[in-house]
C-alpha positions, 0 to 999 in steps of 0.5 A: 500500500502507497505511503498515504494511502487512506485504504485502510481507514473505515468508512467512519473514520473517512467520514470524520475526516472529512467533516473536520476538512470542512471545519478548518476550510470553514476557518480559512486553512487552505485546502491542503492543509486542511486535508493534512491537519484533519487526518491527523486529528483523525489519527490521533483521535482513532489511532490511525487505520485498521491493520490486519485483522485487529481490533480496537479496545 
């Protein structure tokens, strides 16, 4: 899997990062950085994508 690559990510994970994309837009953060700030809030709030067939407690 490319560096990057947001496959491993659940599709309520994906969700959250978008609606957080949107809220820095909304502040005036330029798109890119937008994109880079919210996956890393979502990172830090989830713990990053699945991998493997682990699960999260």
């Amino acid at each position: 899997m490319p560096r990057g690559s947001k496959q491993s990510y659940t599709s309520k994970q994906k969700r959250q990062a978008k609606h957080i994309e949107e809220s820095y837009e909304q502040r005036g953060v330029p798109e890119q950085e937008a994109k880079r700030r919210a996956w890393a809030t979502e990172n830090k709030l989830t713990g990053g994508g699945m991998k493997g067939n682990k699960t999260r407690h």
